[in-house]
LUMLUMGU-484762 format. One record per residue (C-alpha): residue number from 1; residue in three letters; x, y, z. Coordinates in steps of 0.2 Angstrom, whole numbers, padded with zeros to 4 digits. Layout:
BEGIN
+------+------+-------+-------+-------+
| resi | resn |    c1 |    c2 |    c3 |
+------+------+-------+-------+-------+
|  NUM |  ALA |     X |     Y |     Z |
...
+------+------+-------+-------+-------+
% end
This chain:
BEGIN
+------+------+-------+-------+-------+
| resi | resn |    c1 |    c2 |    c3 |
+------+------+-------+-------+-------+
|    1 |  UNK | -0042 | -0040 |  0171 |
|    2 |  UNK | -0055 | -0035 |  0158 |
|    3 |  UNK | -0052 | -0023 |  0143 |
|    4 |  UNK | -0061 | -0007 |  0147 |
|    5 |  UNK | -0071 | -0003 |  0134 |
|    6 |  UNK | -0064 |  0007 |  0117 |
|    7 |  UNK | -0074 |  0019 |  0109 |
|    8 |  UNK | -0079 |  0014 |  0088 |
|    9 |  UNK | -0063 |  0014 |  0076 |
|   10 |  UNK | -0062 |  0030 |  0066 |
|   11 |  UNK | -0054 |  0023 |  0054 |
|   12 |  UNK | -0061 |  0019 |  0038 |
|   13 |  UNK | -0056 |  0014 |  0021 |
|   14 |  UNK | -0058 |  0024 |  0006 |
|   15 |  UNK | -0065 |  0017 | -0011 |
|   16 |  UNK | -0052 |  0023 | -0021 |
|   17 |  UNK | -0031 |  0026 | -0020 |
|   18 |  UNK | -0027 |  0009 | -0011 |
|   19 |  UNK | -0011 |  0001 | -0012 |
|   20 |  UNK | -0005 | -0016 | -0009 |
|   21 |  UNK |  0012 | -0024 | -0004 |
|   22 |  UNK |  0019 | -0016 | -0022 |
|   23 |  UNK |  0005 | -0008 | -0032 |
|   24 |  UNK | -0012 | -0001 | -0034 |
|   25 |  UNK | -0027 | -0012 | -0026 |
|   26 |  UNK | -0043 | -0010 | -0036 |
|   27 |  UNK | -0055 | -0017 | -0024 |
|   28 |  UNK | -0071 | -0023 | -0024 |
|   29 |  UNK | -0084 | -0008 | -0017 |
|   30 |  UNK | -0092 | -0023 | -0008 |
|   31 |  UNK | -0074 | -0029 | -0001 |
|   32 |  UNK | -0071 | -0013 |  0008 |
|   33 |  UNK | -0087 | -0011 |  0015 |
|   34 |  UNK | -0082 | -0029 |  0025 |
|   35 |  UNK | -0068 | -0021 |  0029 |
|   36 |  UNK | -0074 | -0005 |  0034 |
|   37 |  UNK | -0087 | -0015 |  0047 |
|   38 |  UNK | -0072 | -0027 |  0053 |
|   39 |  UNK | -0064 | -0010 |  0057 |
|   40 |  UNK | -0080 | -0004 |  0066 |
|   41 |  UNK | -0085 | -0021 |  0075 |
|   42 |  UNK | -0064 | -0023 |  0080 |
|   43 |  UNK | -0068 | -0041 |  0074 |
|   44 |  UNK | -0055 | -0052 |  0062 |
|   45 |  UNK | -0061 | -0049 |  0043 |
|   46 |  UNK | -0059 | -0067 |  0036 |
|   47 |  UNK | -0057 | -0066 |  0016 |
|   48 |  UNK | -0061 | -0083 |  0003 |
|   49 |  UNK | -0058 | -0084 | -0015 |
|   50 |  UNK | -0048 | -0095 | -0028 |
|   51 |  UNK | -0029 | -0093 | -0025 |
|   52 |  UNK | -0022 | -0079 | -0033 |
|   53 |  UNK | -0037 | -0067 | -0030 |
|   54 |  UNK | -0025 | -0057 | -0021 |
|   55 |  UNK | -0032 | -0060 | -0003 |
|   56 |  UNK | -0017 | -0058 |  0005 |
|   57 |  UNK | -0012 | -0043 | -0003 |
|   58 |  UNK | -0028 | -0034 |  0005 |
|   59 |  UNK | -0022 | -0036 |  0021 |
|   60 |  UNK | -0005 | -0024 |  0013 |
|   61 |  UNK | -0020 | -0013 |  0009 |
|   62 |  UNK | -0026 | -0011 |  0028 |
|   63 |  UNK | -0008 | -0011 |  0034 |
|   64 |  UNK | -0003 |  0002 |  0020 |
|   65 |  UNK | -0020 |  0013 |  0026 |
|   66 |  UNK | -0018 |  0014 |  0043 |
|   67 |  UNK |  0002 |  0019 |  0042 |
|   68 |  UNK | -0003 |  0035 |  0031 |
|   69 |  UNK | -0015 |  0040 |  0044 |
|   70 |  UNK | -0001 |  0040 |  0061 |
|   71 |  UNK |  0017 |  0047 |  0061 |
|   72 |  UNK |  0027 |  0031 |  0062 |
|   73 |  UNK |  0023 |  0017 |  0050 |
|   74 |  UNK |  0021 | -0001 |  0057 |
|   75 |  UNK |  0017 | -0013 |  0043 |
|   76 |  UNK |  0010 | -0029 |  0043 |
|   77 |  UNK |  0014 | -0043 |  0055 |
|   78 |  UNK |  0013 | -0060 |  0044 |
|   79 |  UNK |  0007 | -0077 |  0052 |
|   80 |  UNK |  0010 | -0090 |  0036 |
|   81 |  UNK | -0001 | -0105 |  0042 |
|   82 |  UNK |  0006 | -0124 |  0040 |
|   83 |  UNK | -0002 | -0141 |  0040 |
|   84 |  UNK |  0007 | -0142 |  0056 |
|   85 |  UNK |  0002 | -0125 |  0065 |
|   86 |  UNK | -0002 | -0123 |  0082 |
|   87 |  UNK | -0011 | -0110 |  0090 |
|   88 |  UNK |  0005 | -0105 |  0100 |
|   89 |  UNK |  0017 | -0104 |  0086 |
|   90 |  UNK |  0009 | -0090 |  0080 |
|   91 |  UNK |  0009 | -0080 |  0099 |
|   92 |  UNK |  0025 | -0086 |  0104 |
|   93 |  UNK |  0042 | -0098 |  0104 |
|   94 |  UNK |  0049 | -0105 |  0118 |
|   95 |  UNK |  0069 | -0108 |  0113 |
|   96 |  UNK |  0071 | -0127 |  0126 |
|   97 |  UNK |  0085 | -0131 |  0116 |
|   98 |  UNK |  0094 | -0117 |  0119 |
|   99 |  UNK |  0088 | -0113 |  0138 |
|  100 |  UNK |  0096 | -0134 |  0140 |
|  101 |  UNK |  0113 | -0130 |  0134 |
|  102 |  UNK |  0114 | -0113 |  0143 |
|  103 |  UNK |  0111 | -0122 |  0158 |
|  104 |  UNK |  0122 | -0136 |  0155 |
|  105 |  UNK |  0138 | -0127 |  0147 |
|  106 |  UNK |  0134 | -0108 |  0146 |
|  107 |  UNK |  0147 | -0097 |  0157 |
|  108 |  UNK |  0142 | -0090 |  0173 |
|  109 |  UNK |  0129 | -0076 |  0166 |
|  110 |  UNK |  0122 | -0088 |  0153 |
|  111 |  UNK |  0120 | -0100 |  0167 |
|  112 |  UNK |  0110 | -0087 |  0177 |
|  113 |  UNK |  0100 | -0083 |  0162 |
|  114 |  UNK |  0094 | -0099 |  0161 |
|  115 |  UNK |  0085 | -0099 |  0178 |
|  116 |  UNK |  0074 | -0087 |  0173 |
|  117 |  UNK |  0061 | -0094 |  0157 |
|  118 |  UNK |  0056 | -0075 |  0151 |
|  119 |  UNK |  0076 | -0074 |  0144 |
|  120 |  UNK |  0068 | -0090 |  0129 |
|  121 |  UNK |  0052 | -0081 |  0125 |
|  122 |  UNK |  0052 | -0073 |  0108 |
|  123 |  UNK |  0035 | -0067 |  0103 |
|  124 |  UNK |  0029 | -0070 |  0086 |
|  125 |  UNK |  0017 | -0060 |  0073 |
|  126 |  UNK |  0002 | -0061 |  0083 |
|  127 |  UNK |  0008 | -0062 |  0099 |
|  128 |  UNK |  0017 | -0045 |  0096 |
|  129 |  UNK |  0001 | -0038 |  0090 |
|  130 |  UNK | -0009 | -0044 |  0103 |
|  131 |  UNK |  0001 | -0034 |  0117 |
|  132 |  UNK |  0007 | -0019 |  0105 |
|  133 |  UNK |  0008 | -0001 |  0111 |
|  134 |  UNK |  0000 |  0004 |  0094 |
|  135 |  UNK | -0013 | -0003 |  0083 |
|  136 |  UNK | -0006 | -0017 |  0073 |
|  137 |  UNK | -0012 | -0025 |  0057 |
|  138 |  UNK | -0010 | -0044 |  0055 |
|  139 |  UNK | -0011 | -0057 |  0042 |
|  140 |  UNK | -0018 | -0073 |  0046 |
|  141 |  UNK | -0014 | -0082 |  0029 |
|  142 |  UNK | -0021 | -0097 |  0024 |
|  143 |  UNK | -0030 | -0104 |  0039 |
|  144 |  UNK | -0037 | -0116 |  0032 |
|  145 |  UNK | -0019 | -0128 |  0030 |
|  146 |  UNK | -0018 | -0129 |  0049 |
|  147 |  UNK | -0027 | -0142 |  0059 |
|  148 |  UNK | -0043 | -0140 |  0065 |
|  149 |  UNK | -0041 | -0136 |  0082 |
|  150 |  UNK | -0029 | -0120 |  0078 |
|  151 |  UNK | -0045 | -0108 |  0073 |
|  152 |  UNK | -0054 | -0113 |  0089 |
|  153 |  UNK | -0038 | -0112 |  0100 |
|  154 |  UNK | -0035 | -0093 |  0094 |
|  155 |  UNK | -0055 | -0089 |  0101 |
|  156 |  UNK | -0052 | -0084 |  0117 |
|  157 |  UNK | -0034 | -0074 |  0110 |
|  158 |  UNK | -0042 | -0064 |  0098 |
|  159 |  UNK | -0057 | -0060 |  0108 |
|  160 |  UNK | -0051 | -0054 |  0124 |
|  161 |  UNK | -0033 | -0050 |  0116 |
|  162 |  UNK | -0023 | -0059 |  0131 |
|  163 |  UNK | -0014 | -0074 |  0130 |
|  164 |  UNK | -0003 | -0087 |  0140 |
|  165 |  UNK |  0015 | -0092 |  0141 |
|  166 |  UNK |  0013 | -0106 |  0151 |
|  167 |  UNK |  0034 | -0108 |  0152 |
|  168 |  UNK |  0034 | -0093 |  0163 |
|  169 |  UNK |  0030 | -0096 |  0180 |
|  170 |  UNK |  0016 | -0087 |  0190 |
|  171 |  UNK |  0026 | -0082 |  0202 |
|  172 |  UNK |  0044 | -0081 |  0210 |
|  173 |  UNK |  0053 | -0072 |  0196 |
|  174 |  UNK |  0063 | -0057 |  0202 |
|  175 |  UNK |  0064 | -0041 |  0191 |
|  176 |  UNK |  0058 | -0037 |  0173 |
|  177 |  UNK |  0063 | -0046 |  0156 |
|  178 |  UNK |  0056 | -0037 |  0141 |
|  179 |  UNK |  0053 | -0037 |  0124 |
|  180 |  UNK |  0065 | -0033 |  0110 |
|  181 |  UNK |  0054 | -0028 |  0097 |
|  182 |  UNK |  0064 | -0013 |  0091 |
|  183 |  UNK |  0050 | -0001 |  0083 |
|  184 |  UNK |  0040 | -0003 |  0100 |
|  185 |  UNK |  0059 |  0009 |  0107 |
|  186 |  UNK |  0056 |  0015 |  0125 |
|  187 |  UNK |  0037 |  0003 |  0125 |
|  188 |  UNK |  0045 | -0013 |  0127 |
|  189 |  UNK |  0033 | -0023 |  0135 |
|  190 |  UNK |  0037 | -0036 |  0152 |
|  191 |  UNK |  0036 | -0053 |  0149 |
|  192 |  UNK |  0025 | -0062 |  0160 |
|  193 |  UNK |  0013 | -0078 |  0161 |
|  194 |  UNK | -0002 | -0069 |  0155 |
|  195 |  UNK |  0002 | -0057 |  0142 |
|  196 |  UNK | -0009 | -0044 |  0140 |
|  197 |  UNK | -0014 | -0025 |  0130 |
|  198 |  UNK | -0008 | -0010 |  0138 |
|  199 |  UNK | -0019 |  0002 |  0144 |
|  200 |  UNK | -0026 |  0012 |  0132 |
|  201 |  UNK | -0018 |  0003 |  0117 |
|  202 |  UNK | -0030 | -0004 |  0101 |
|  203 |  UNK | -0035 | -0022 |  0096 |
|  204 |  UNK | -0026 | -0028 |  0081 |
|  205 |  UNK | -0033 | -0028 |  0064 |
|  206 |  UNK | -0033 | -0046 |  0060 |
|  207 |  UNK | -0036 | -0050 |  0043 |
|  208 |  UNK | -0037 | -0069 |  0041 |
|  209 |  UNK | -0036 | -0080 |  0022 |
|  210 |  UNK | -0045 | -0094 |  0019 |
|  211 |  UNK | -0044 | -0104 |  0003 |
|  212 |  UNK | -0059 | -0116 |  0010 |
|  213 |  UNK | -0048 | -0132 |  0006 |
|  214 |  UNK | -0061 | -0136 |  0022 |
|  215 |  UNK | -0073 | -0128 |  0033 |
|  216 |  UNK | -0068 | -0119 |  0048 |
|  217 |  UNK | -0078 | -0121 |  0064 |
|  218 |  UNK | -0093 | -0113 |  0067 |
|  219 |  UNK | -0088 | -0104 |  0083 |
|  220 |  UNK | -0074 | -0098 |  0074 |
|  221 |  UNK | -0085 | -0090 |  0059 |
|  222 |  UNK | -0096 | -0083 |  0070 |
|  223 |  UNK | -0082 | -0073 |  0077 |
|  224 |  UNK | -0078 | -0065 |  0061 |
|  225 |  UNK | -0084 | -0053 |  0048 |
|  226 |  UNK | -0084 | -0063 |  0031 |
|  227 |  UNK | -0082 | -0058 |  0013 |
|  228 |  UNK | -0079 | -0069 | -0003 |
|  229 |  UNK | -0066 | -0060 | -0017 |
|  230 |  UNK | -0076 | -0065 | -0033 |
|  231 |  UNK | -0068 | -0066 | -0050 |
|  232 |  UNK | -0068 | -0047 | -0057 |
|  233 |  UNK | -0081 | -0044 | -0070 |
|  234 |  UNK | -0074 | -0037 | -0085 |
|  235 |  UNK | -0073 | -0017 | -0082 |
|  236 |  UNK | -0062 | -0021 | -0065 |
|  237 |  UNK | -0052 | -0036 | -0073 |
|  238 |  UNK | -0045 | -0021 | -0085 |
|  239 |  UNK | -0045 | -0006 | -0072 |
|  240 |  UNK | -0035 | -0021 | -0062 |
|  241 |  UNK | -0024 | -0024 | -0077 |
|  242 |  UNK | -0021 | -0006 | -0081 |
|  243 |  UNK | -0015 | -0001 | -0063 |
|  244 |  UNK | -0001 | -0015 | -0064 |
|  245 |  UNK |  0005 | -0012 | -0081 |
|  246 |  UNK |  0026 | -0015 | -0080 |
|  247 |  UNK |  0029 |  0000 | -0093 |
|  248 |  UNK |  0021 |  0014 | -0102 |
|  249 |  UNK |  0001 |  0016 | -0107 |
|  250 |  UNK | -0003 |  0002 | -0119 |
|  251 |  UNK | -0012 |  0001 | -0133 |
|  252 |  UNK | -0032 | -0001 | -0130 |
|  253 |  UNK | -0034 | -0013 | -0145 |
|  254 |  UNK | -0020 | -0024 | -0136 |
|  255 |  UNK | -0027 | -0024 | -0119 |
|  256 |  UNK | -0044 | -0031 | -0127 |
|  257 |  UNK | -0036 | -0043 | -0137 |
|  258 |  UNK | -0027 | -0049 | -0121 |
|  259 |  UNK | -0043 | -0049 | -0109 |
|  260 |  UNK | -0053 | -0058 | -0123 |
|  261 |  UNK | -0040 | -0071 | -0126 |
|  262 |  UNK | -0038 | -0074 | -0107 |
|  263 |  UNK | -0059 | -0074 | -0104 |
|  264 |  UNK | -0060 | -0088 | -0116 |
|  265 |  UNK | -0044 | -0098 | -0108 |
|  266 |  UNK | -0053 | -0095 | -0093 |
|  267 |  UNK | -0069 | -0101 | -0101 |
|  268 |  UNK | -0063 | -0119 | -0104 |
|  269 |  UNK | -0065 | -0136 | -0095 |
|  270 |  UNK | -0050 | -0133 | -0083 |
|  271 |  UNK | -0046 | -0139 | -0067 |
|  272 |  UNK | -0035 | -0125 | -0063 |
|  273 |  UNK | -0044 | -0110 | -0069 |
|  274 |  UNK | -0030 | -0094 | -0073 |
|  275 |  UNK | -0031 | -0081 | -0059 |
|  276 |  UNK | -0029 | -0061 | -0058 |
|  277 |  UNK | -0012 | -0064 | -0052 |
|  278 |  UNK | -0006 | -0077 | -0067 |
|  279 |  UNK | -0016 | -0065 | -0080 |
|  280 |  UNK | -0004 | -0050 | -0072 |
|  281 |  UNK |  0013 | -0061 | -0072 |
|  282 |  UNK |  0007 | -0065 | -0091 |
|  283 |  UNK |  0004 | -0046 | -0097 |
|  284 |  UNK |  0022 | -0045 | -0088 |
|  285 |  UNK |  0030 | -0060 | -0100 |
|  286 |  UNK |  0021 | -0054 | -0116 |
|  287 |  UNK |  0027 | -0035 | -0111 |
|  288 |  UNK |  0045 | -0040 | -0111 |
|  289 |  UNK |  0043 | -0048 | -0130 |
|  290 |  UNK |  0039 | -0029 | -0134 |
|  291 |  UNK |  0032 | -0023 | -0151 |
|  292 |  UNK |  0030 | -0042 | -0154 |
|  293 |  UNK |  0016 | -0047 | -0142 |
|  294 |  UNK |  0000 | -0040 | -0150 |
|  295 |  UNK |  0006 | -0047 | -0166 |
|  296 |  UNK |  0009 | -0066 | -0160 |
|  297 |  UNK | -0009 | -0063 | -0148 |
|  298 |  UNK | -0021 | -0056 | -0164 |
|  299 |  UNK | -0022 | -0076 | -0172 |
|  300 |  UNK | -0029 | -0080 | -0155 |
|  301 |  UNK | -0041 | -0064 | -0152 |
|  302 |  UNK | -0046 | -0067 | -0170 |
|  303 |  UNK | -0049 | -0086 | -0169 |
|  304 |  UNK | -0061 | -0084 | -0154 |
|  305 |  UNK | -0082 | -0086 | -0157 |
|  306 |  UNK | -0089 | -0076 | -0145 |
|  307 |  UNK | -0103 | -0085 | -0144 |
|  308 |  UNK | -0096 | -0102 | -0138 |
|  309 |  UNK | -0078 | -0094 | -0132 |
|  310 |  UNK | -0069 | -0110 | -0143 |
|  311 |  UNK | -0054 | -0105 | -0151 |
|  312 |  UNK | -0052 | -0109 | -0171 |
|  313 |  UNK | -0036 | -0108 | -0181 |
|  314 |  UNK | -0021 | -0108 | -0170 |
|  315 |  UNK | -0021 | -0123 | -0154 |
|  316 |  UNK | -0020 | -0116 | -0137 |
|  317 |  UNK | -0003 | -0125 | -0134 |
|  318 |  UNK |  0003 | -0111 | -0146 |
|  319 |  UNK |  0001 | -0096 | -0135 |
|  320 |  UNK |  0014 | -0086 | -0128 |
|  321 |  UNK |  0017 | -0086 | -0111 |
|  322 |  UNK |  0002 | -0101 | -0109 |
|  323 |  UNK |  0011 | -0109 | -0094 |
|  324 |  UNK |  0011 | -0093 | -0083 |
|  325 |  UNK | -0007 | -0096 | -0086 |
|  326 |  UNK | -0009 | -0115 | -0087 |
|  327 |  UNK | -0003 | -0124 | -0070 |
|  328 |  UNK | -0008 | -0144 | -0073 |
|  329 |  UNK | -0004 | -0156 | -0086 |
|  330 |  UNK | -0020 | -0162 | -0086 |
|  331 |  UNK | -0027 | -0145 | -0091 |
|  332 |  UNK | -0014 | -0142 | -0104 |
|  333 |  UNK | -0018 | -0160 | -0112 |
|  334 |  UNK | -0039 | -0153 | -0112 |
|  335 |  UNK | -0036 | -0137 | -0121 |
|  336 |  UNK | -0024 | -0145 | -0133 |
+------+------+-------+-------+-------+
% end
């Protein structure tokens, strides 16, 4: 049986006061306007970028958002993707191993349990979402590890928003097994073949990672709203900065010594460029030196043209806390 129709989201997310899975997220004006249509359209938002552009912490920002605005908070339901992914680990898991030796050795209730399939159903992250009394928010992270069948196996699932167990029979079962999903209290939901949403209830809010190590499918693109997390420019990298700072206000001069240093890191031949997330662990690393980290950085700020970004004086294998920054030997034997 078909949804009936639900009227537009009226939820939308504001420019400012976002928080991730710990800390403020200063997003990109362009970001949440993808978000905000996702929210609009009920379609997945599907979010690319180098690693540690903090994708997967906007989905926190979402989750965050939408339990400020309802009584009871919900979370985010977390789908980590692996090279071996199916489309079904993600909606469900079918214990065979255990429903075998209940059969074979249980005691008499055990025994009897394993007649009946719905006893080995545990639904996973998405699956939950999919048939949740209340509006859920999802993370798809890193969708592009799995094999390529996995986006287009999840069309038809997060279009309509049902799915099959196909270890459940049709027919023939007697009574109701539920869930056990222990926010959902007195909403558990009856396990059946076809799972579907409860009347009434709201799509999830799926928010999918890519880090394009390949292209997705077409079909499955065409299905989502799409946004790119660019490297910040300067003004956000220090309004980024600034938000996660570990202790008290820091000195203006040190912050621009420490964005300088790290824009001309960045600006060398590497394979591996340094993200926002390895410049936040290294402000963290040069914060626990205390009063001696913008002493041991002003060589380096001073040694920079900023013309060609090339560092004279002092090597680059010299500077504290390089290797939350650097990640391959080959990069490290480039800068030197």
């Amino acid at each position: 049986m078909a949804q009936a129709p639900r009227p537009p989201s009226k939820l939308r997310l504001p420019q400012k006061g976002l928080r991730g899975r710990d800390s403020a997220y200063i997003a990109d004006p362009r970001l949440i306007a993808a978000a905000n249509a996702a929210l609009a359209l009920e379609m997945p938002l599907l979010l690319t970028g180098e690693p540690g552009c903090c994708k997967s912490d906007f989905a926190w920002v979402v989750a965050n958002y939408v339990d400020s605005e309802r009584r009871d908070p919900h979370g985010l339901r977390e789908c980590h993707v692996r090279s071996d992914s199916r489309a079904r680990d993600l909606l469900y898991h079918f214990d065979a191993l255990r429903r075998f030796g209940d059969a074979q050795h249980g005691d008499t209730a055990t025994t009897a349990n394993a007649q009946d399939p719905r006893h080995y159903v545990e639904l996973e992250p998405l699956g939950l979402a999919l048939v949740a009394p209340v509006q859920q928010v999802v993370l798809i992270d890193e969708i592009d590890k799995a094999p390529r069948d996995l986006p287009n196996d999840l069309l038809r699932e997060l279009d309509r928003g049902d799915f099959e167990i196909p270890e459940i029979p049709a027919r023939g079962l007697v009574g109701n097994v539920t869930t056990c999903w222990e926010p959902w209290g007195q909403q558990q939901q009856p396990l059946a073949r076809t799972m579907r949403r409860p009347d009434g209830a709201r799509k999830p809010i799926v928010v999918i990672t890519s880090n394009v190590e390949r292209q997705l499918p077409e079909a499955f693109l065409r299905r989502c709203i799409f946004f790119d997390i660019a490297f910040p420019d300067a003004d956000r990298l220090e309004e980024i900065l600034l938000a996660h700072w570990p202790g008290a206000a820091p000195d203006p001069l040190y912050i621009d010594d420490l964005l300088v240093v790290f824009s001309a890191l960045r600006a060398q031949e590497l394979s591996k460029k340094p993200s926002t997330s390895e410049l936040l662990n290294w402000a963290h690393a040069l914060d626990d030196l205390g009063g001696l980290a913008p002493a041991l950085l002003r060589p380096f700020r001073a040694g920079i043209d900023e013309d060609t970004q090339q560092l004279h004086g002092p090597r680059w294998s010299q500077l504290p806390g390089l290797p939350c920054l650097i990640k391959l030997r080959e990069d490290l034997e480039k800068i030197g």
